[in-house]
C-alpha positions, -999 to +999 in steps of 0.1 A: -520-725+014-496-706+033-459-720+036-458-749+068-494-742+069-513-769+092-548-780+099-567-753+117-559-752+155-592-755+173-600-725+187-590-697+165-580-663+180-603-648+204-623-624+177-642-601+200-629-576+227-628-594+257-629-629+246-603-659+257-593-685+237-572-710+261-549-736+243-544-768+268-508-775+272-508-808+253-524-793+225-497-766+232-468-788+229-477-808+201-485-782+177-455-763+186-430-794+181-450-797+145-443-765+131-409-765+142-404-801+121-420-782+095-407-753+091-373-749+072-350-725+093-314-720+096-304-707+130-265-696+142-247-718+162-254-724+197-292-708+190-326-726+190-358-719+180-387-726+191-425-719+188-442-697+217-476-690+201-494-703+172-520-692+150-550-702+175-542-674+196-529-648+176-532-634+138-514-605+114-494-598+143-470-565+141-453-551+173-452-565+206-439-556+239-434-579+267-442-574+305-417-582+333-441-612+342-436-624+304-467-615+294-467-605+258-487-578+240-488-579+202-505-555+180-525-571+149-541-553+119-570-562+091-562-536+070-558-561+040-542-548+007-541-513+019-567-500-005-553-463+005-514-472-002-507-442-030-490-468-051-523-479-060-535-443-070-513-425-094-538-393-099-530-391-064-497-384-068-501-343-079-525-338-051-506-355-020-479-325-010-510-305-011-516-317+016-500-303+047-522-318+079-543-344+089-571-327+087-564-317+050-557-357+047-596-362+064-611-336+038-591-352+008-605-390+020-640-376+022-643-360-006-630-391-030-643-416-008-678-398-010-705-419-019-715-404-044-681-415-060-690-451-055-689-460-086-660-450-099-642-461-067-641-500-074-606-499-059-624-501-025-634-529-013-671-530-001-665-546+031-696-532+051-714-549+022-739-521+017-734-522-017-717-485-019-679-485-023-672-451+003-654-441+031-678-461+053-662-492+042-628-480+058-648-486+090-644-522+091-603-522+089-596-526+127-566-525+143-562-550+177-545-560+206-539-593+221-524-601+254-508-641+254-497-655+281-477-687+297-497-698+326-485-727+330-445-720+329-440-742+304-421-720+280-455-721+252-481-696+251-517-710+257-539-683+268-549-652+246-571-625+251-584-597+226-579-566+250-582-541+223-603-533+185-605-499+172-588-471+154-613-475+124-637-443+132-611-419+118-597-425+078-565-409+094-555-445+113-538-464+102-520-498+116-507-500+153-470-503+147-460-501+186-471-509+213-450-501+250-469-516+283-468-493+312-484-496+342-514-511+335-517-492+305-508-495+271-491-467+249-495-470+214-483-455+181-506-454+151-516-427+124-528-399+133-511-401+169-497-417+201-524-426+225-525-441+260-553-467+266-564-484+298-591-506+314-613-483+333-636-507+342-610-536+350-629-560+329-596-570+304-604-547+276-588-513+272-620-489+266-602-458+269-583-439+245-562-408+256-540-384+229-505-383+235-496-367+210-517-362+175-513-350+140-492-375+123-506-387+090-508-353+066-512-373+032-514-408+013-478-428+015-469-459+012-486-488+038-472-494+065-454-459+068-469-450+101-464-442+136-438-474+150-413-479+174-431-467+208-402-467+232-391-457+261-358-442+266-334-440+290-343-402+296-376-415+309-395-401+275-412-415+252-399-422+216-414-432+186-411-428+148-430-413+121-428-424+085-433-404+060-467-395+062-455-364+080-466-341+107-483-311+115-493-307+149-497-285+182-478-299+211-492-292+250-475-259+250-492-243+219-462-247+197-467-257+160-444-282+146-447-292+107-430-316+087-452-327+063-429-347+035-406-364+058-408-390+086-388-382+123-384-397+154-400-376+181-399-381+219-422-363+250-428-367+288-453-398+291-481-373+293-471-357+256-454-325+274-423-315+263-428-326+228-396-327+208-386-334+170-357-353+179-342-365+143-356-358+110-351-371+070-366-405+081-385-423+051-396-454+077-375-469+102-401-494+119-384-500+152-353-488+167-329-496+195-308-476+220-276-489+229-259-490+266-249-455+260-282-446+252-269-442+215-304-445+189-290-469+158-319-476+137-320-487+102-341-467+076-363-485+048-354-477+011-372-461-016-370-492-038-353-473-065-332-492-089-292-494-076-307-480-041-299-503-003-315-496+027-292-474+054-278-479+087-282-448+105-268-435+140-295-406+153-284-378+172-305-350+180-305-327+151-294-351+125-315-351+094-311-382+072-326-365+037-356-383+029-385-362+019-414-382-001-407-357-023-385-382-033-405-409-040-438-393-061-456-361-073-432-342-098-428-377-120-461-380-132-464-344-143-458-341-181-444-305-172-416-316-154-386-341-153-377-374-136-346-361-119-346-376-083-320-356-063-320-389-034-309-411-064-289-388-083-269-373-061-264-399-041-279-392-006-287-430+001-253-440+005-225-434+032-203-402+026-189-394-007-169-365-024-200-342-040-223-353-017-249-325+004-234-319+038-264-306+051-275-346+059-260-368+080-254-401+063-257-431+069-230-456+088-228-483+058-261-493+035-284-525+045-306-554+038-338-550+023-368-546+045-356-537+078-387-542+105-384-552+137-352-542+159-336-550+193-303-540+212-295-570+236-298-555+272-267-572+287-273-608+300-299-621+271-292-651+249-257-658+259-219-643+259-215-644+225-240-621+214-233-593+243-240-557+225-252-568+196-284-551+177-310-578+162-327-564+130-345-583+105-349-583+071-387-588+060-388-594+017-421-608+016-412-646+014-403-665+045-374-681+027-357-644+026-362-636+060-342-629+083-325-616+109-292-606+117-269-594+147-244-571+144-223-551+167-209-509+162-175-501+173-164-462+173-156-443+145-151-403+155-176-392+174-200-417+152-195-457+145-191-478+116-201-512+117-178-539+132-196-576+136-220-590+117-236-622+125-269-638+103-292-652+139-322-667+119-332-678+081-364-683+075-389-667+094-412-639+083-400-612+113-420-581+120-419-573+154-391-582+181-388-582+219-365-595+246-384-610+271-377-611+306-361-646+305-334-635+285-353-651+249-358-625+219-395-630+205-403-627+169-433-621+153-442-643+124-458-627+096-458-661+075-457-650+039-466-624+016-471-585+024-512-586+034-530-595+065-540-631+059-555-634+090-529-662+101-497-656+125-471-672+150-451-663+175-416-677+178-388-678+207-353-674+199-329-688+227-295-699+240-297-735+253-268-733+275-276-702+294-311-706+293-315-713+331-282-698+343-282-683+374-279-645+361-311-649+340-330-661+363-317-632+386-330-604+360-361-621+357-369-618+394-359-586+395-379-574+368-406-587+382-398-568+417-415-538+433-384-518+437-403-495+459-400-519+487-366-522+485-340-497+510-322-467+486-293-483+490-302-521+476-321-499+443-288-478+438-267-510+438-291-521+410-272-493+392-243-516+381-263-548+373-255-564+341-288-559+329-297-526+309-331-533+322-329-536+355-303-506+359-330-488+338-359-496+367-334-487+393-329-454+375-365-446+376-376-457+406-350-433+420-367-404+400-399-414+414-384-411+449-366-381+440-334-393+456-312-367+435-282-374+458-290-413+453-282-408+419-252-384+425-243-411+446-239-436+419-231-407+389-194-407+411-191-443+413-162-448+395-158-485+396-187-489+371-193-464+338-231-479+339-241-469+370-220-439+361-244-431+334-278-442+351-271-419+377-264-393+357-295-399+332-315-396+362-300-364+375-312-352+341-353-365+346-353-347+379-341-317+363-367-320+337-390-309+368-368-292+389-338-272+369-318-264+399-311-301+401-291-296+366-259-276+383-247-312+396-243-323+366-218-296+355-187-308+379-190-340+356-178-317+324-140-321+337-143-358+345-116-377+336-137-401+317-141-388+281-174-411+283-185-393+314-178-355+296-198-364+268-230-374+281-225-342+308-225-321+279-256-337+260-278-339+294-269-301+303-276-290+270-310-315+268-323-298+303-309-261+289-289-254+317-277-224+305-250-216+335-232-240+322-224-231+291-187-219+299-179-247+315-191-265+280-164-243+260-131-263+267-151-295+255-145-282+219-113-289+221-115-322+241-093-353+234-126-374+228-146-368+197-178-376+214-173-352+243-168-325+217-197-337+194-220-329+225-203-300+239-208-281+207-249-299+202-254-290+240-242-253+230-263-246+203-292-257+220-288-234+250-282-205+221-252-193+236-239-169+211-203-165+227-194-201+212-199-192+178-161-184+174-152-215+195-177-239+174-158-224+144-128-234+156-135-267+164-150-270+128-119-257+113-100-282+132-119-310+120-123-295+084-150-318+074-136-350+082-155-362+108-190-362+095-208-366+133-186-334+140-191-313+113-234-322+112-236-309+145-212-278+141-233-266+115-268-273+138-256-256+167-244-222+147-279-226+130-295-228+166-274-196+181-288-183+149-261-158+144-268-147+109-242-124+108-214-139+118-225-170+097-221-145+061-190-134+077-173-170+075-182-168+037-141-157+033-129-186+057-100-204+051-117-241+059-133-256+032-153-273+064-166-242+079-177-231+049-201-258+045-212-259+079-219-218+077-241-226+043-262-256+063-266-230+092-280-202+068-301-230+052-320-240+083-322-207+094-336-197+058-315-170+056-305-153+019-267-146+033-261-178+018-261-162-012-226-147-006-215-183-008-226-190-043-193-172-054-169-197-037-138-214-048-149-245-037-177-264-062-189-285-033-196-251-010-213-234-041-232-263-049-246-267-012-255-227-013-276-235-044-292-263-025-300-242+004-313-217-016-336-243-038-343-276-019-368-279+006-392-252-005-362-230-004-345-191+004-370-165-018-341-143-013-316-155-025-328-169-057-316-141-078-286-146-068-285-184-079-301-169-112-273-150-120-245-179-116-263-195-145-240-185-175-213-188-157-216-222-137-196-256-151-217-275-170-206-308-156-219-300-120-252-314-127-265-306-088-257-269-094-270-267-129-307-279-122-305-255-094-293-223-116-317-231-142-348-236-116-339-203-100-346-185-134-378-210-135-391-195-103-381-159-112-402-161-144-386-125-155-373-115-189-339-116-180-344-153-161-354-162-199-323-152-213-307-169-196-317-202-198-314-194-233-278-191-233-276-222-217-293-244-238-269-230-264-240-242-245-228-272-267-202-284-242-230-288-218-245-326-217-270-333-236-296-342-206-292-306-188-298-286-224-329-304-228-341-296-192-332-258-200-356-260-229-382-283-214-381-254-188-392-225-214-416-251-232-432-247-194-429-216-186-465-204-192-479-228-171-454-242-145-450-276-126-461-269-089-436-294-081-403-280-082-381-289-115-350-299-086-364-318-058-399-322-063-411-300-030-449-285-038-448-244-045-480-229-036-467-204-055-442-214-085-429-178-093-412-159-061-421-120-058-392-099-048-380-106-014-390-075+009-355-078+027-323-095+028-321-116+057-346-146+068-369-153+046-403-139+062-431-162+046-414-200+045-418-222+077-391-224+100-377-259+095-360-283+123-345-281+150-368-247+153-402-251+161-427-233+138-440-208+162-469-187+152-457-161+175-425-159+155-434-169+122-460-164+098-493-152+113-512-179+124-533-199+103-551-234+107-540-264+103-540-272+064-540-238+053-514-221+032-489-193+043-502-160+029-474-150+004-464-116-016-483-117-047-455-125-076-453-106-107-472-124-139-447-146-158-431-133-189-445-159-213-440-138-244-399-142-239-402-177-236-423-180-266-394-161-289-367-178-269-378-210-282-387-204-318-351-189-320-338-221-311-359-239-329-347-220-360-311-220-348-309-256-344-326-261-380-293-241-395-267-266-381-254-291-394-253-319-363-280-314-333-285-342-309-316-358-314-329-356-276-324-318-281-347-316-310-368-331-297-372-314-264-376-282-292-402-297-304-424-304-269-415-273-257-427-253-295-458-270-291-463-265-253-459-231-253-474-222-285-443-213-304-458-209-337-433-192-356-411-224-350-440-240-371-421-239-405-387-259-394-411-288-368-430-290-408-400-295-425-388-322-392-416-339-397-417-342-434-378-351-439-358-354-405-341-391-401-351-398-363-385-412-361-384-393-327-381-366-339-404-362-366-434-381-340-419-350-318-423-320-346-460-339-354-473-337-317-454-299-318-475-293-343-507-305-331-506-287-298-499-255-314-526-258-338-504-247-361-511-250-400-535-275-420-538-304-395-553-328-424-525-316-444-501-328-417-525-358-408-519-373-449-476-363-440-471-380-413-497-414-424-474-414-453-445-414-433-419-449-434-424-457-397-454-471-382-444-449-351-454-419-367-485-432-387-496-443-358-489-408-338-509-390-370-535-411-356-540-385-329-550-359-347-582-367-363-602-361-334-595-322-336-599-323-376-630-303-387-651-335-401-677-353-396-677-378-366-688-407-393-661-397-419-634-399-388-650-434-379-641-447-410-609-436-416-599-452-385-621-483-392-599-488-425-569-483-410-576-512-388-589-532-417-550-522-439-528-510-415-498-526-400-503-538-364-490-505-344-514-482-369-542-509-362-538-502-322-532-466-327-569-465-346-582-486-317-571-462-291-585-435-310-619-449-312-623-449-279-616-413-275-643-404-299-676-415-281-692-411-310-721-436-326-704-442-355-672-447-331-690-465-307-707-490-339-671-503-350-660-509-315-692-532-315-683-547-346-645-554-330-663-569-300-685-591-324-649-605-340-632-609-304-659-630-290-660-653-324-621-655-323-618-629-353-600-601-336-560-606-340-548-611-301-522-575-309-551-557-310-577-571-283-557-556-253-559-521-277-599-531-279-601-534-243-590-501-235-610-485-257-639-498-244-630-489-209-621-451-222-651-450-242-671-452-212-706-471-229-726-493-204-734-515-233-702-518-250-691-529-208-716-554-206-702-565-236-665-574-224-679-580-189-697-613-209-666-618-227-648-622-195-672-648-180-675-665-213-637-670-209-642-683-173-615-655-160-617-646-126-599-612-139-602-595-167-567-597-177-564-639-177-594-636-202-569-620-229-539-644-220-528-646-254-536-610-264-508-603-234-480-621-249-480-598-285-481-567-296-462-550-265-438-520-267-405-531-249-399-493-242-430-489-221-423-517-205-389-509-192-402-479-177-433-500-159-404-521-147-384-495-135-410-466-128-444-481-120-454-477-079-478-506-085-451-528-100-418-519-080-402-544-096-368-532-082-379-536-053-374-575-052-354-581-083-323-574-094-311-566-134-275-562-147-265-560-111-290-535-102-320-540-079-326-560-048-320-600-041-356-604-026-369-624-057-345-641-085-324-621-106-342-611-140-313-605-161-313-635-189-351-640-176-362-646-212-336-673-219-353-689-190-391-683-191-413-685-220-437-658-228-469-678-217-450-685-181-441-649-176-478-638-179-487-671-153-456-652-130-478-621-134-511-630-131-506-664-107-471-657-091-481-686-063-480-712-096-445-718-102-420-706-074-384-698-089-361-723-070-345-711-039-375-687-028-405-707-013-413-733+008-431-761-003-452-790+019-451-827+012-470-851+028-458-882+016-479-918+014-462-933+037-479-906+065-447-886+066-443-848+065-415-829+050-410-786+046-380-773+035-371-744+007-377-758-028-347-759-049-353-780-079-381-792-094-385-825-122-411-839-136-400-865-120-392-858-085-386-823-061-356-813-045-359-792-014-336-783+015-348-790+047-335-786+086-314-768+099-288-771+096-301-776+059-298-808+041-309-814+004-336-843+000-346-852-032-382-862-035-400-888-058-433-874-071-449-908-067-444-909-032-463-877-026-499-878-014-503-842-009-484-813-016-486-774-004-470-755-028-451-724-021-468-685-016-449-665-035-441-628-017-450-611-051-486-599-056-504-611-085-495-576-106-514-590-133-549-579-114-532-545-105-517-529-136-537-523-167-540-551-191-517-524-214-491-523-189-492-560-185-487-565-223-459-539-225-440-556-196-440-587-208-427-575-241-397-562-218-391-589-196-391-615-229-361-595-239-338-602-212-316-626-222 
């Protein structure tokens, strides 16, 4: 049961469009007074919360948005377990950045959702119960809408109607995660688009569904990484956000815009024209918030790597944060390539740091985990205390964990740090937020867990002691007010309200008349900086649609409010009012760091190439210490696009302009960047070889970063990778050499000469996904660039639109950019390069052991058979059972020598490692299927217990009769208790790999016999032996399925979500960490669930279980929270806790499950 679950509320939620499910107010009342007694929350002081809508009217809800008559709007999704998350599909992972649109997305779904692939596809769930698992079935996830409503005033919901179901006839949606109300229609955000839908008919249900803006959703992600935040800001356009499913779409004026492996927030006129990318490197913010200085704070979700926190970001126009999904999968499951992660490794998570790549914008300070819903408080909600502060909360799955903080930003440069920080609420489940017109903040109440559950509340966060004062009640009224009644003069005085909203309706209903000298009016009212800045926003709408309206906004530049010069520079460079761009030169030089920030954005987006020298100036001033200064320096010289004068800074004195001149060449693609690759500096060389590499990279300049490779430091990890992939990509004899010399380099660590070989062990037959950051090559090996200059065939990236006009020809949607044809790779070089140093490293007298082993992989990958000799004499006499397994499975790929010879070496070898590794090779031998049966049948019968699962995994592979007749006999033991439980999990697999309907049957019996509702809980005790620890640290660290990090923390790394795992063996017995697995909801660490007593005496009591006797249970409960200690006797009925981790028993393979535990018994 869920945590403060309570009888069933009759009626449930209206279920069908249309429908109305009316609570009466008693009912109401008393079931909001109930789970408010039972629910265990801690609130701040001088807050109370209470419960606005339960479970009868609403379910899963996500997003809301509130009308000015309170009525509420909340967004609600089915899609249960998101059976297309790509956690759940790790052969995924090499196709997704392949995929470049939605429509390639469409054709990918189809063609592995076919049904004719039914039934290999058990993953999806037949929910159209047609008995074919297929794309059909994705029919039935729904997305929906529900509009609640007070009637009654009372301060409790008690009417709800289902005004919207839909967005399942395309596998592109995804979940609604915004929703904006807007007269009389809604506006709503969800993969693959924005869309406006209204009742046409007038009969409560919203029939009509109108593109805003489409093409968001270009390839599998994460869940939940969709289109959010639908918001409108105080520019009058719409915002919203994008995940990182990516983009690739056509705006209103024919312009192409691609992003496909990062998220953004984007922005448009309410009718989708003027579409902009507004800030890019987003991974998936959820909501976000502008301030009274219309300032976007959001706060970005992390990639639940281990040691990495979730970031507070400020975004300006033309910041980009640095996530690509790149990031996250595709290179790390190739064998070809490495597990270098550029986000982790270099540190682009955290705030700024000496080494780190200036071409992102970092963030403020790093966060909570599982930032959702966000809100900035308008002015005059809650009470004094919380005036300017943002609400963001912090979802981990389990209700205990959640919550929701305030915080306030104070200046820092022309950015902010963070100044206040306040925790609001502990305990609730929080999605979605909203301010409502009375002045409350509403939460959405997801209950538990990370899955619909088809359960959901709606709570109301409040002030008692301002609740009715006089100013709330005046905002209400006036929100609810048709301004257009009103004289100018009463809606201009609306200008300097307290209220963010109410100045904001004031502000647009001026637009709407058109009153430009209105807003003038109120832009030069010095008494109040608000109605300063409304007036002037509005100015700015009204040139939008009518540019000559922009030149009164220029006088503004030479206010004597620094305030008032910055935002005169950002709205005259936003409408491109390109007169005033010398007026927008003395800015640069401005007192106020925020009036120069957006003098210099505003001139690079009007192009103006006269402040080139001025914008280099100001750079030089700053010299990199401002980071808000310095991100936009180098954007607006990228945007003027003066190539030439950006090469020409390559001899500048400041180290800052530098940098800003090698971001500018990077966005602008241009190979001058190459010029700074011979630098002084190690942090502006190392950002040239990132523009040159990252991001799909700078064809030519590549040579260049080639070259630098026998020269670079070896202890610059960033800049070695990148020299060594630039030889990768060449693929030339010379590029060979090279990397040759490197991996000679015994001063170099250890970890970057094995990448140098693992890159000639590859070079035949390269990763697509670059060896650096992991961006998909259509093409690995770059022909010779046909000029210096802009590189002609890779996509213009942001803040330039990808014009076909001015870019590649065009092409559809999907389709690669026609490239120069690359000359063949020089595979022969390789080949020698590698046997001499396999034979080099064989003549001295110490070589590190992950070195010769790398030799090894590589000898055998790329068929280096003169190295055979020295991997024999490895694997007959070298002391590291690595590296003799290494030389064996050299050996083996090469096909090098008498395999049985090597096969009777290596089974006669000390180490069960590399008997078991021999193993491997009989299935290539040239014998009988029958004689290979029973070798492997007698080495199960003899062998020790890895050798005995090695054979097991073999017989699987063979598929052979004889093969297929011991796995029988092995089944026959299993089911009479015969088979040792270290090999059943071994047997299982085999079975599975083997493929045999009958040998299935078989352990599909087995499982019923057993009584197991999942195949894994019928081998409980086959789970608890026989696991490698080794494998199992990388499932815990590695596995998208597991995520582990994600929740829990070890040796100080990880997240707080769940318990820390550190001495987790000490704690947990074998046998309870495969029930943590496989039934998470059974035992509950103490301190993270809620549990539900009912005692005897009629009684109720929830609160967060802490302890737990045989004896009694000790829970905290109230708020504020007191510790009650329980007798078990006095408990008639008890709802346990719901634990926020899913059962990853039924989700990894029973292997993985064994292998884990092995790990996690090991902690102590």
């Amino acid at each position: 049961m869920l945590r403060g679950a309570q009888a069933p509320a009759t009626p449930r939620p209206p279920a069908t469009p249309g429908a109305v499910v009316t609570l009466p107010a008693a009912d109401a009342a008393r079931v909001a007074a109930e789970a408010r007694a039972r629910v265990s929350v801690d609130v701040a002081e001088g807050v109370e919360l209470s419960l606005w809508a339960p479970e009868s009217l609403l379910v899963d809800p996500v997003a809301i948005d509130i009308d000015p008559d309170g009525t509420l709007y909340v967004t609600s999704t089915t899609r249960n377990n998101m059976p297309l998350d790509i956690r759940g599909h790790q052969d995924w992972m090499a196709t997704v950045h392949t995929l470049r649109s939605t429509a390639d997305l469409r054709a990918f779904y189809r063609k592995v959702m076919a049904p004719a692939n039914s039934e290999k596809n058990g993953w999806i769930p037949d929910l159209n119960k047609d008995g074919s698992r297929d794309i059909r079935d994705m029919r039935e996830m729904k997305e929906r809408i529900y509009r609640i409503r007070d009637t009654d005033g009372d301060g409790r919901a008690d009417q709800s109607r289902l005004v919207f179901e839909g967005f399942n006839d395309d596998p592109a949606f995804d979940i609604l995660g915004g929703v904006l109300s807007q007269g009389g229609s809604l506006i709503v955000g969800g993969p693959p688009g924005v869309y406006r839908l209204r009742d046409v008919d007038g009969d409560g249900v919203y029939e009509q569904r109108t593109p805003i803006a489409e093409g968001f959703n270009t390839h599998p992600a994460f869940g939940g990484h969709g289109v959010s935040g639908v918001t409108m800001g105080p520019d009058g356009r719409l915002y919203w956000e994008v995940g990182d499913i990516g983009f690739h779409m056509v705006d209103k004026a024919g312009r192409t815009w691609s992003l496909p492996n990062q998220g953004a927030v984007l922005r448009s006129e309410p009718d989708g024209s003027n579409f902009e990318v507004f800030a890019t490197g987003i991974r998936n913010l959820q909501e976000f918030s502008f301030d009274d200085r219309g300032n976007l704070i959001s706060i970005d979700n992390d990639g639940d790597h281990a040691g990495e926190k979730e970031r507070l970001v400020y975004l300006p126009y033309g910041s980009d944060s640095g996530w690509r999904s790149n990031w996250q999968y595709g290179k790390y499951t190739d064998p070809r390539n490495n597990r270098y992660n550029v986000w982790m490794r270099e540190g682009l998570f955290k705030p700024r740091h000496d080494g780190q790549a200036t071409h992102i914008l970092p963030p403020i300070e790093n966060w909570y985990a599982g930032p959702s819903g966000m809100a900035y408080n308008p002015g005059t909600a809650l009470s004094d205390a919380w005036k300017n502060h943002f609400f963001v909360s912090s979802f981990q799955g389990a209700a205990p964990g959640g919550r929701v903080y305030g915080f306030t930003l104070a200046p820092d440069g022309a950015g902010f740090r963070k100044d206040k920080e306040t925790l609001l609420t502990r305990g609730i489940l929080v999605v979605g937020m909203k301010f409502g017109p009375d002045g409350a903040l509403y939460l959405t109440d997801w209950i538990t867990g990370w899955d619909s559950k088809d359960n959901g509340r709606l709570w109301r966060v409040d002030t008692p002691a301002t609740a009715g004062s006089p100013i709330r009640k005046e905002v209400q009224a006036l929100l609810g007010a048709d301004l257009a009644q009103r004289p100018v003069a009463g809606v201009v005085a609306l200008l300097r309200h307290a209220d963010m909203r109410v100045r904001q309706k004031a502000q647009f209903d001026l637009v709407r008349r058109g009153d430009v000298q209105a807003l003038l009016g109120a832009a030069r009212d010095r008494d109040s900086l608000h109605a300063r800045l409304h007036g002037m926003w509005g100015v700015a709408q009204l040139a939008r649609k009518v540019p000559a309206h922009a030149a009164e906004l220029v006088p503004f530049l030479s206010d004597a409010d620094g305030e008032i010069r910055a935002q005169a520079a950002r709205l005259l460079g936003d409408v491109r009012h390109a007169a005033a761009a010398e007026r927008l030169l003395p800015l640069l030089s401005d007192a106020e760091p925020r009036a120069r920030f957006f003098a210099t954005e505003a001139l690079g987006r009007l192009g103006y190439r006269p402040a080139v020298a001025p914008i280099i100036a100001m750079l030089a001033a700053n010299d990199g210490r401002d980071q808000w200064l310095q991100h936009t320096g180098a954007g607006a010289l990228a945007s003027i696009g003066d190539a030439a004068a950006l090469e020409a800074l390559s001899t500048h004195g400041s180290r800052g302009v530098r940098l800003a001149a090698v971001v500018a060449l990077r966005r602008l693609r241009h190979a001058g960047v190459a010029r700074f690759l011979q630098d002084a500096d190690a942090a502006v060389v190392t950002d040239a070889a990132r523009a040159i590499n990252d991001d799909d990279g700078i064809a030519g300049a590549v040579p260049a970063l080639a070259a630098l490779l026998p020269d670079v430091p070896v202890t610059n990890e960033p800049l070695v990778r990148r020299a060594i992939n630039a030889n990768v990509r060449l693929g030339t004899a010379d590029a060979v050499a090279r990397i040759e010399a490197f991996a000679r380099r015994a001063e170099a660590a250890t970890e970057l000469r094995v990448e140098a070989i693992a890159a000639l062990g590859a070079w035949s037959d390269p990763s697509p996904m670059d060896r650096v950051d992991g961006f998909y090559h259509a093409q690995v090996t770059i022909a010779a660039p046909r000029r210096a200059g802009a590189d002609p065939v890779a996509e213009a990236t942001f803040p330039r639109p990808v014009l076909a006009s001015t870019q590649a020809p065009a092409r559809r949607p999907g389709a690669r950019p026609v490239r120069p044809t690359a000359p063949p790779r020089d595979a022969a070089a390789a080949r020698a390069a590698v046997e001499r140093l396999v034979q080099d490293a064989q003549g001295q007298p110490k070589v590190d052991v992950d070195v010769k082993v790398a030799l090894a992989e590589s000898a055998g990958r790329i068929g280096a058979k003169a190295a055979a000799p020295v991997l024999q004499a490895q694997l007959a006499g070298d002391p590291s059972v690595l590296v003799r397994t290494a030389a064996l499975r050299g050996l083996q790929a090469m096909k090098a020598g008498d395999m049985s010879a090597l096969m009777q070496t290596a089974l006669a070898d000390k180490d069960a490692t590399v008997r078991r590794a021999a193993l491997a090779l009989l299935p290539g031998l040239p014998i009988p299927a029958a004689a290979k049966a029973e070798h492997l049948g007698s080495v199960v019968r003899t062998g020790g217990l890895a050798e005995q699962q090695g054979a097991i995994e073999v017989l699987g592979t063979l598929k052979s009769p004889e093969a297929r007749a011991l796995l029988a006999t092995y089944l026959d033991d299993l089911d009479a208790g015969r088979l040792a439980p270290g090999l059943q999990i071994d047997l299982v697999d085999a079975v599975q790999v083997d493929g045999s309907e009958a040998l299935q049957q078989r352990l599909e019996a087995y499982q019923r016999k057993q009584q197991a509702d999942a195949l894994i809980k019928a081998f409980r005790a086959a789970s608890l032996t026989g696991g490698d620890a080794r494998k199992g640290q990388q499932v815990f660290n590695n596995n998208p399925l597991a995520e582990c990090t994600r929740c829990h923390a070890l040796r100080g790394r990880g997240a707080d979500v769940g318990p820390d795992l550190t001495r987790i063996g000490a704690t947990l017995t074998r046998e309870q960490i495969f029930e943590a697995l496989t039934e998470p909801n059974k035992r509950i660490a103490p301190g993270f669930g809620t549990v539900g007593l009912t005692l005897k005496d009629g009684s109720r009591i929830d609160g967060t279980l802490k302890e737990e006797t045989e004896a009694e249970v000790v829970v905290l409960t109230g708020t504020p929270a007191e510790t009650r200690r329980i007798r078990k006797a006095d408990i008639a009925e008890r709802t346990d806790p719901v634990s926020a981790m899913p059962p990853l028993g039924l989700v990894l393979k029973p292997r993985e499950v064994r292998d884990l535990i092995e790990f996690v018994s090991g902690l102590r």
